[in-house]
C-alpha positions as CSV (number, residue, x, y, z in Angstrom):
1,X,99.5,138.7,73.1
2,X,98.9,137.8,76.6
3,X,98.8,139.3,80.2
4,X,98.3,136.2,82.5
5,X,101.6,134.7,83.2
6,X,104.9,134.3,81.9
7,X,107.9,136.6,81.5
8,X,106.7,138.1,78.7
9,X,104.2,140.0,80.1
10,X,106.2,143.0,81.0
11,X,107.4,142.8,76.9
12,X,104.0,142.9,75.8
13,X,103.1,145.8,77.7
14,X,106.2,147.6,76.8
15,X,105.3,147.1,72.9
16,X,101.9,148.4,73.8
17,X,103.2,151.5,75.7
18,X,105.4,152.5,72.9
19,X,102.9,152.3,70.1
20,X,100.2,154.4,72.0
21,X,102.6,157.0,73.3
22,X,103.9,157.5,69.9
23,X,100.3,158.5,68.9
24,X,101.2,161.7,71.4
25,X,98.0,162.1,72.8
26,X,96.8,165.2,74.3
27,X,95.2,165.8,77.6
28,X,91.4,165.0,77.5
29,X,91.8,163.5,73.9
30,X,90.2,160.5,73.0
31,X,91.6,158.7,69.3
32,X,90.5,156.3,67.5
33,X,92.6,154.6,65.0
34,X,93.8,151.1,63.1
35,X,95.4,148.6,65.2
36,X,98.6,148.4,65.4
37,X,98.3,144.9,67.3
38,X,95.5,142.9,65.5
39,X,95.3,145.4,62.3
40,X,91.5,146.2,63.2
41,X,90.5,149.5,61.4
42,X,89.8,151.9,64.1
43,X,89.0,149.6,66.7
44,X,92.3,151.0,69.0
45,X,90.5,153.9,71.1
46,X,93.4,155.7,73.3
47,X,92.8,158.5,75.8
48,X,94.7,160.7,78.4
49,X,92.9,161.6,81.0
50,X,93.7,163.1,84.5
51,X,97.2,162.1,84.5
52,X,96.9,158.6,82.9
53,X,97.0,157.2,79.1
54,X,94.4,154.0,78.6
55,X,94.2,152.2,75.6
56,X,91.9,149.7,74.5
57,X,90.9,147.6,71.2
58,X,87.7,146.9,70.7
59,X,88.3,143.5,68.9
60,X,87.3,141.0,70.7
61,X,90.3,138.8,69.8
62,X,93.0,141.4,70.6
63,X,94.4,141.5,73.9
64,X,95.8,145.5,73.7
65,X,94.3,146.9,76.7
66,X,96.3,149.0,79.2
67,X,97.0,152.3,81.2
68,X,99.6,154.1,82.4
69,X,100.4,157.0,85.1
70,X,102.1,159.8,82.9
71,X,101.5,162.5,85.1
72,X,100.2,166.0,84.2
73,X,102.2,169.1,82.9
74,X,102.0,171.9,84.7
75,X,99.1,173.4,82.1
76,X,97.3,170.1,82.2
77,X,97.4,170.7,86.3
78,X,96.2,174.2,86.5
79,X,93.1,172.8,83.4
80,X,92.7,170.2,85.9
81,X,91.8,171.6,89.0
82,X,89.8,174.3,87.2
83,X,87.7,171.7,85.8
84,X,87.6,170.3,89.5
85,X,86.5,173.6,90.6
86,X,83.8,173.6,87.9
87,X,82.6,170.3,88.6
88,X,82.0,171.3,92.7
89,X,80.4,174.7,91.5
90,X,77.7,172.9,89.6
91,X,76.9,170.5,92.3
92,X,77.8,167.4,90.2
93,X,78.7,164.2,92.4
94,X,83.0,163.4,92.4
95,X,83.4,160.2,90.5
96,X,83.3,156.8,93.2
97,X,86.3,156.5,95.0
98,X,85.0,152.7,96.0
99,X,84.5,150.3,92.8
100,X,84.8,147.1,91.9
101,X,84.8,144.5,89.3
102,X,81.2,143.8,87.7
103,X,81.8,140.3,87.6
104,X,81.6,139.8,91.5
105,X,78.1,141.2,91.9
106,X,75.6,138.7,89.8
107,X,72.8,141.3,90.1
108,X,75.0,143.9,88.3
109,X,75.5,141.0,85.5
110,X,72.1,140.0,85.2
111,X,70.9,143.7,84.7
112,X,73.5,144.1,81.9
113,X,71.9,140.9,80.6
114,X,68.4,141.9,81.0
115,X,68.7,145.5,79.5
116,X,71.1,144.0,76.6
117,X,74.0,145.6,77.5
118,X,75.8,142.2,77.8
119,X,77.6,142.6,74.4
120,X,78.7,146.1,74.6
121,X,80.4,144.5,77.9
122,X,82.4,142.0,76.4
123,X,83.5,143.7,73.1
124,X,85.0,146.1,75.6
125,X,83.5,149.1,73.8
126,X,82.6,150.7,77.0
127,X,83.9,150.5,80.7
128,X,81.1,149.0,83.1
129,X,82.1,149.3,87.1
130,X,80.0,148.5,90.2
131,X,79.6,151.1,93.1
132,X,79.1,148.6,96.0
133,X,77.9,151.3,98.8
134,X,75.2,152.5,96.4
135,X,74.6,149.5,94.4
136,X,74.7,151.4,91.1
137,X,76.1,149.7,87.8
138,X,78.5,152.3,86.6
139,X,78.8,153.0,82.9
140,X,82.0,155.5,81.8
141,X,82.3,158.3,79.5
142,X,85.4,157.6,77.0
143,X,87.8,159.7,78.3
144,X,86.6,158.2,81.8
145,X,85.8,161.6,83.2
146,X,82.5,160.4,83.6
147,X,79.8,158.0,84.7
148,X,76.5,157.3,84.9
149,X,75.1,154.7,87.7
150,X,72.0,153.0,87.4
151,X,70.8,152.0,90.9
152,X,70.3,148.7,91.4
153,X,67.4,149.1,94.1
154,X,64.3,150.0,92.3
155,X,62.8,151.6,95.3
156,X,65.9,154.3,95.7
157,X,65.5,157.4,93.5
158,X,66.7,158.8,91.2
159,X,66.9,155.3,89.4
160,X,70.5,157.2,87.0
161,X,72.9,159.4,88.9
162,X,75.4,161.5,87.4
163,X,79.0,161.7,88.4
164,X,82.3,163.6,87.3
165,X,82.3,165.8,83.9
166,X,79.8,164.7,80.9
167,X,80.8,167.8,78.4
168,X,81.2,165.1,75.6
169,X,78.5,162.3,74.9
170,X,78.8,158.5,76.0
171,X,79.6,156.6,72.6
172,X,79.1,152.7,72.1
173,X,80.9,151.3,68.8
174,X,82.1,152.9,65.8
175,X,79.6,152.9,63.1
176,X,79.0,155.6,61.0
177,X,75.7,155.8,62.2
178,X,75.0,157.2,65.5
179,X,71.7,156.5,67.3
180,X,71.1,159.6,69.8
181,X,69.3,157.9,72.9
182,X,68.6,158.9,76.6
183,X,70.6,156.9,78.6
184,X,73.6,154.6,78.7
185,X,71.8,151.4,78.7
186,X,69.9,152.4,75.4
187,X,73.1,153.1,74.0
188,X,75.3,149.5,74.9
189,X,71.9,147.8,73.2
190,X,72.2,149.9,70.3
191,X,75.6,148.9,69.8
192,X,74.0,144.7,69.9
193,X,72.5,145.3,66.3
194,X,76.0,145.6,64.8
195,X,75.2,148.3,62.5
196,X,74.9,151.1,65.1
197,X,76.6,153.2,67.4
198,X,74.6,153.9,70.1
199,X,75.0,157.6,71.9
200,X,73.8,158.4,74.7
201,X,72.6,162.7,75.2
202,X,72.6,162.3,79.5
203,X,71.2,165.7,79.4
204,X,68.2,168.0,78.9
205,X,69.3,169.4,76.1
206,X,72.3,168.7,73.3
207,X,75.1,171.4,73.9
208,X,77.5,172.9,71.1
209,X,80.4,170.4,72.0
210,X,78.1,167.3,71.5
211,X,76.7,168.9,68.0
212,X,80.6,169.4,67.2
213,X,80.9,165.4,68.0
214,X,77.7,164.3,66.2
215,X,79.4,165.9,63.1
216,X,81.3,163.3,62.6
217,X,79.0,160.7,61.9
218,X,77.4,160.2,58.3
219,X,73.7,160.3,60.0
220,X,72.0,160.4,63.0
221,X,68.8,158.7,63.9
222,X,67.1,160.4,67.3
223,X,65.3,157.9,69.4
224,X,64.6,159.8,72.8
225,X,61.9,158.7,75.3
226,X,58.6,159.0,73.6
227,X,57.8,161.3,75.8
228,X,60.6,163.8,74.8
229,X,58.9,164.1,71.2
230,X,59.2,167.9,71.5
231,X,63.2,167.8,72.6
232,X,63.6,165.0,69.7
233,X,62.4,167.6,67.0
234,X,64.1,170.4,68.6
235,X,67.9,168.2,68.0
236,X,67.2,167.5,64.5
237,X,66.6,171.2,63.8
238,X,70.3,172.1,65.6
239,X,71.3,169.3,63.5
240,X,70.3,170.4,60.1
241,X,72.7,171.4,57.8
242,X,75.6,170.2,59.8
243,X,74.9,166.0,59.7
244,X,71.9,164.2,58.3
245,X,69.3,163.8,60.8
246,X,66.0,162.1,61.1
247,X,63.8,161.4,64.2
248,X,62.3,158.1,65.3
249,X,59.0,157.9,67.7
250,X,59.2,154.9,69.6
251,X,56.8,153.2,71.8
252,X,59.0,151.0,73.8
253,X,62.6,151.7,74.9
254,X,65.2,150.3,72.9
255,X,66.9,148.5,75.5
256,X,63.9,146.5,76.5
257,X,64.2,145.3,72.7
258,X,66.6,142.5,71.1
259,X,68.5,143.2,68.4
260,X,66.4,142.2,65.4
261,X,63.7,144.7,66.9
262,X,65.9,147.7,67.4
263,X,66.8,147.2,63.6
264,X,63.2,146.8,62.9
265,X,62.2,150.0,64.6
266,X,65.0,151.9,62.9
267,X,64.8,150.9,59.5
């Protein structure tokens, strides 16, 4: 399957539409299921969000990646600019209007490569954008109604900045077990080791939708900055009872590590 040339592009696409919107996904759902291109087991992840149904497998082999504008419904509108209105009222930054492809700014790739999110990149397991007035690497939620951007400059602060609506967490892979972390970054080099899926909290504290979404995995390891020992313990009692949980003390961030260290420190 193939999107560079040819007239079967447009056929190829069409195929892909029609499988995903047969999945009848609703607005601000994100699914994960089998491939129905490649045959991958849950490594199709589809959303809608804000008007527009994206689809991508995770495979590295399979092409299937696409969007398209569907438009809202007239409930989906009135959710949407209520959510809008929520965002302004709690002072959070709109999401870039300016951003560009990754692989035109070499600084944006070498970070990626030097905080070992290189991987996550190219399995396509999260979306990466550059914000070129700021200089921020941006990493997306999975229902893209969010983003983190870490700043590029070392002298401009904050080093993260939050943008758009984070009321879910940022996942990296699809393993059973999730690996609660602090930022983005941390997450993408979770997600290296292969055996992982790294999650990212981007908060001060884990709210009842993310305990909801943490349910679903079969454990989950907490790894926050060492100084947030007090915040770590504090998750795996709201955990308890509802997922297994345990809590890892680290004395070095995990994505300063390789992948044969992060597995060290959390086995």
């Amino acid at each position: 399957m193939s999107f560079a040339g040819g007239s079967n592009i447009d056929m190829a696409y069409k195929d892909q539409l029609q499988a995903v919107q047969r999945l009848q996904i609703l607005s601000g759902e994100t699914r994960r299921v089998d491939c129905v291109f490649c045959g991958g087991r849950k490594t199709l992840s589809v959303t809608k969000s804000d008007g527009t149904l994206l689809w991508n497998c995770f495979k590295a082999s399979c092409d299937a990646v696409g969007k398209k504008s569907v438009g809202r419904s007239n409930n989906e509108i009135r959710q949407y600019l209520g959510r809008a209105s929520a965002i302004g009222s709690r002072g959070l930054p709109r999401m870039p209007l300016i951003v560009s492809d990754i692989r035109s700014h070499p600084e944006a790739i070498q970070y990626l490569k030097d905080n070992n999110c290189y991987a996550a990149y190219l399995d396509r397991v999260i979306t990466v954008r550059y914000e070129p007035t700021q200089r921020r690497v941006l990493f997306y939620s999975s229902n893209q109604l969010g983003c983190v951007g870490r700043c590029m400059d070392k002298t401009v602060k904050p080093k993260w900045r939050s943008y758009g609506e984070f009321s879910s967490l940022l996942e990296v892979g699809s393993a059973k077990t999730a690996v609660l972390v602090e930022d983005a970054a941390s997450a993408c080099a979770v997600y290296a080791t292969g055996i992982y899926t790294g999650v990212a909290l981007l908060g001060t504290s884990l709210t009842m939708r993310q305990r909801k979404l943490l349910e679903k995995y079969d454990d989950v390891i907490v790894c926050l900055d060492k100084d947030a020992s007090k915040k770590s313990i504090t998750i795996r009692g709201q955990l308890r009872g509802s997922v297994s949980t345990s809590v890892k003390f680290l004395a070095r961030d995990l994505k300063y590590l390789n992948e044969t260290q992060i597995k060290e420190c959390l086995q």
